[in-house]
C-alpha angles and dihedrals in degrees: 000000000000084000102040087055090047101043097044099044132066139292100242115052125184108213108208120221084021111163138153089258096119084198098065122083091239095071089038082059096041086058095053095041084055097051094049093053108266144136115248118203112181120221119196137122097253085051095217133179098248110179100001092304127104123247136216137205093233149023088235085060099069108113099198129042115282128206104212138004116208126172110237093252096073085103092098093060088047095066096236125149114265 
């Protein structure tokens, strides 16, 4: 199903609630967009760079097209370890 999700969306994803914060499941979702390949945009309200990227407040605030948007706590449908 992980590869199924991966394969079939976008190549730039915005991961909603993103933050530097390595606990929470966002981050845990980020690293496995990036090593399959994908663009991660964080969206957050302190718009912080998380994993080399920038981040913005908004959605509204992307200045270029992204493929998918995911909250951060896909990672249970994901399949991934708590």
């Amino acid at each position: 199903m992980v590869r199924r999700i991966l394969t079939g969306a976008g190549d730039t994803w915005a991961v909603v609630g993103l933050s530097s914060n390595t606990a929470r499941a966002a981050y845990g979702v980020a690293r496995v967009l990036q090593r399959a390949g994908k663009r991660v945009v964080p969206v957050h309200p302190k718009a912080e760079t998380v994993l080399g990227e920038q981040g913005y407040a908004s959605l509204a605030e992307i200045p270029f097209e992204v493929g998918t948007v995911t909250p951060g706590a896909i990672r249970f449908r994901m399949g991934l370890p708590a």
